[in-house]
C-alpha positions in Angstrom: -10.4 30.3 14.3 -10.9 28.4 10.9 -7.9 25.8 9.8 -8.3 24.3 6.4 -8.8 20.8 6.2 -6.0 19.1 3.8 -7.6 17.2 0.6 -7.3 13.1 1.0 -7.4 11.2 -2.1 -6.9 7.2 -1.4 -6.0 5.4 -4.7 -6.8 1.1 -4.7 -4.1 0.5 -7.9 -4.7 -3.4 -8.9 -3.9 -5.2 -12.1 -2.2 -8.5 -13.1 1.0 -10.0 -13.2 3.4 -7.3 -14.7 0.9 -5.4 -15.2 3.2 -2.0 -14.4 1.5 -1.7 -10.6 5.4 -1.4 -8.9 6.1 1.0 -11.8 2.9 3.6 -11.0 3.2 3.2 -7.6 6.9 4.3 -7.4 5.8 7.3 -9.2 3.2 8.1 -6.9 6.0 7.8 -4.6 8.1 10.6 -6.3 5.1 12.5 -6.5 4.5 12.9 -2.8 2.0 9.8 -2.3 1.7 7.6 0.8 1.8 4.1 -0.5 0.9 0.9 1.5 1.4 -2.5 -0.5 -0.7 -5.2 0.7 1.1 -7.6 -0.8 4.3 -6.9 1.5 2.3 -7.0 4.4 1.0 -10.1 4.0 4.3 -11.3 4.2 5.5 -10.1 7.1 2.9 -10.8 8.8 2.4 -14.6 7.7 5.9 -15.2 8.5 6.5 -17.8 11.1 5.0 -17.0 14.4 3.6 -13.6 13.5 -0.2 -12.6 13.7 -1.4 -14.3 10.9 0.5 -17.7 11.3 -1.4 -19.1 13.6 -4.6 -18.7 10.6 -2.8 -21.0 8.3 
């Protein structure tokens, strides 16, 4: 028995400063995309006392 393989495209979106990189991203979003912003986890994680803290 065959099963067919979905399709994975991965998407690096960069730019500058207001540069519209929120605005694409929510409409990948609304499209049916999977979106993981760097720049939020780097926050969380170099929060006080969380993985990355200690690095600093």
């Amino acid at each position: 028995m065959f099963y067919k393989q979905e399709e994975i495209n991965i998407i690096g979106l960069t730019g500058g400063i207001a540069s519209g990189k929120s605005t694409v991203s929510t409409i990948l979003v609304e499209l049916g995309a999977k979106v993981i912003d760097a720049d939020a986890l780097v926050r969380e994680f170099s929060e006080p006392y969380c993985p990355l803290w200690n690095f600093y």
